[in-house]
C-alpha positions as a Python dict, from the first residue, in 0.01 Angstrom:
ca = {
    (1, 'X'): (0, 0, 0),
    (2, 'X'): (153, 315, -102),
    (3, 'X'): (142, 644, 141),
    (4, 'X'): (12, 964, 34),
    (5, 'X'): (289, 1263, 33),
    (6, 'X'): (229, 1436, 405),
    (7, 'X'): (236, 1067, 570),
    (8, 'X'): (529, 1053, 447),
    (9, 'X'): (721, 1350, 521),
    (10, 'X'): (583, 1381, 857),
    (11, 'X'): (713, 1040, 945),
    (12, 'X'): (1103, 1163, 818),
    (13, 'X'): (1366, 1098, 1052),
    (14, 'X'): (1731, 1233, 990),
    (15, 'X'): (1964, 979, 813),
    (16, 'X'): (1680, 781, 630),
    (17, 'X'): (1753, 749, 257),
    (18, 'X'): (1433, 872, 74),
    (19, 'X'): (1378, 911, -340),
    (20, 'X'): (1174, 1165, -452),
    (21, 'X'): (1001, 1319, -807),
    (22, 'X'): (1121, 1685, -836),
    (23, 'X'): (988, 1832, -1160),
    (24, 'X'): (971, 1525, -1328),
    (25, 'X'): (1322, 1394, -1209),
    (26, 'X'): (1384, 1150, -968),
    (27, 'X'): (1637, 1236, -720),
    (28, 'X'): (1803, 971, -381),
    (29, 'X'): (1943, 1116, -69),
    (30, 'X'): (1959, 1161, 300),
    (31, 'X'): (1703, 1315, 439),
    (32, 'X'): (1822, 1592, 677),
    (33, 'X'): (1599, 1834, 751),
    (34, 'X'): (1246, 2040, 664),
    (35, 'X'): (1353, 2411, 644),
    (36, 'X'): (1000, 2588, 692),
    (37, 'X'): (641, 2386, 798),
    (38, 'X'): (584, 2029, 635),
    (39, 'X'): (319, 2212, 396),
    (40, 'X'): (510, 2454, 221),
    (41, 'X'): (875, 2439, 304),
    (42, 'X'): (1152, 2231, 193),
    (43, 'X'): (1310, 1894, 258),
    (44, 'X'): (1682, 1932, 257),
    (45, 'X'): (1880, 1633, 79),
    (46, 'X'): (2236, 1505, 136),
    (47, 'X'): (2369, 1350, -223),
    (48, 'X'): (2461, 988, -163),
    (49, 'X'): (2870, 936, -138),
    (50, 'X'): (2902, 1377, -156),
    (51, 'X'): (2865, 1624, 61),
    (52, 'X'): (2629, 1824, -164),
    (53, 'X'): (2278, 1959, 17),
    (54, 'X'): (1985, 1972, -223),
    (55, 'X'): (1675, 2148, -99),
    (56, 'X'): (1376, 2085, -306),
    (57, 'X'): (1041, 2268, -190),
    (58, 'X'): (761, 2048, -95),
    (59, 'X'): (484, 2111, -307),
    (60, 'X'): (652, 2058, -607),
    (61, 'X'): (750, 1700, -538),
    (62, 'X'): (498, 1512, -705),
    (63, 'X'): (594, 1180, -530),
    (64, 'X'): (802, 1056, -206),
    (65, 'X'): (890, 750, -49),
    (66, 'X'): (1179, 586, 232),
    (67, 'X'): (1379, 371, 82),
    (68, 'X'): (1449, 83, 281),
    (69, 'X'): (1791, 103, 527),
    (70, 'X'): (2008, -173, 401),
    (71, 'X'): (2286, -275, 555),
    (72, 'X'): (2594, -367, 355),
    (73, 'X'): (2781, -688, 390),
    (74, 'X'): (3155, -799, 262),
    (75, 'X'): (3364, -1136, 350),
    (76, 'X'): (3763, -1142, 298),
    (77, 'X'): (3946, -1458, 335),
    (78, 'X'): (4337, -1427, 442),
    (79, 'X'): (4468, -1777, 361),
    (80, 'X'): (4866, -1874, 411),
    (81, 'X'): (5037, -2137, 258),
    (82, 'X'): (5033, -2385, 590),
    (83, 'X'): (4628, -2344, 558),
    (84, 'X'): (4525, -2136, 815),
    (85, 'X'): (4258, -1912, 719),
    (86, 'X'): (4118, -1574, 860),
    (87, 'X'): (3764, -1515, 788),
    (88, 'X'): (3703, -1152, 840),
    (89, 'X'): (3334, -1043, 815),
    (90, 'X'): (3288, -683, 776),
    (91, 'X'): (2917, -518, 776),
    (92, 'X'): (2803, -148, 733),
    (93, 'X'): (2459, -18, 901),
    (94, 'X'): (2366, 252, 690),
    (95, 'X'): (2113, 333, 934),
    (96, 'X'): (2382, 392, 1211),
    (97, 'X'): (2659, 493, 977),
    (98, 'X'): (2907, 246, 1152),
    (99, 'X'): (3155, -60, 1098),
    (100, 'X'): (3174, -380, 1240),
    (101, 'X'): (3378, -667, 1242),
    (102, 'X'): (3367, -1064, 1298),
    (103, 'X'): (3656, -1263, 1319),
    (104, 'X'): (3654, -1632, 1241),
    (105, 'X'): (3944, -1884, 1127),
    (106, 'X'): (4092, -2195, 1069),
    (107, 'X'): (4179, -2307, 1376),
    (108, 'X'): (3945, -2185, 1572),
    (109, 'X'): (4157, -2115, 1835),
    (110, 'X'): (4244, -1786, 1734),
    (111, 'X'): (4595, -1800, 1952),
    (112, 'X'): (4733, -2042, 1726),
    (113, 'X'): (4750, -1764, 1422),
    (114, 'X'): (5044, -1629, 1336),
    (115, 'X'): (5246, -1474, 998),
    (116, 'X'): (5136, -1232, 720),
    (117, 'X'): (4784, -1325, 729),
    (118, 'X'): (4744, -1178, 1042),
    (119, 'X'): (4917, -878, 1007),
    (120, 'X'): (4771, -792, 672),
    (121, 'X'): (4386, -854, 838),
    (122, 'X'): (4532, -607, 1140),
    (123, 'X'): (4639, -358, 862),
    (124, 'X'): (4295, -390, 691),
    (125, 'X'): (4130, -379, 1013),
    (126, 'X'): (4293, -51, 1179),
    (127, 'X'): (4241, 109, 823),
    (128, 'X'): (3879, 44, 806),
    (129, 'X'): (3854, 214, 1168),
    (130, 'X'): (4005, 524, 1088),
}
């Protein structure tokens, strides 16, 4: 069931990515604020992956809705020649905006790691933090 227009943009909540038809033109972004009333002001936009602000005024967008938060998901696999592995699990929360890490591996018993692999899944590690 779609939502009319004001359910929508009175439900907006900093951070959520929304999609919206501006003058015929579809346009993504973060929602980041309503500059004026939810009638007749404007929802502000952050482009996705730039720091550009759009601000588009409300009753011109002919159609609105919250795209779904999704959160991202990658698997690297640091493998040495004796055959111990590293499984490092890395997810993104676009919703929160934040990292996080699993660490897994062949042995289990994560003292028993030792060489390159390791250090190159510390390197990866420390440079995904900063």
């Amino acid at each position: 069931m779609k939502k009319n227009k004001a359910y929508v943009i009175k439900s907006l909540i900093e951070g959520q990515s929304i999609k919206l038809v501006y003058s015929g033109i579809s346009y993504s972004g973060i929602f980041k604020e309503i500059d004026g009333d939810e009638e007749d002001g404007s929802i502000i936009l952050k482009a996705i992956d730039s720091p550009i602000m759009l601000g588009f005024e409300i009753p011109k967008i002919s159609d609105i809705e919250i795209i779904p938060v999704m959160n991202k998901k990658c698997d690297v696999i640091f493998r040495n020649q004796d055959g111990q592995e590293l499984n490092l699990e890395i997810t993104y929360s676009e919703e929160k905006g934040t990292l996080g890490f699993e660490i897994t591996g062949n042995p289990e018993n994560m003292k028993e790691h030792n060489g390159f692999h390791v250090t190159l899944s510390n390197i990866l590690i420390q440079a995904l933090s900063e």
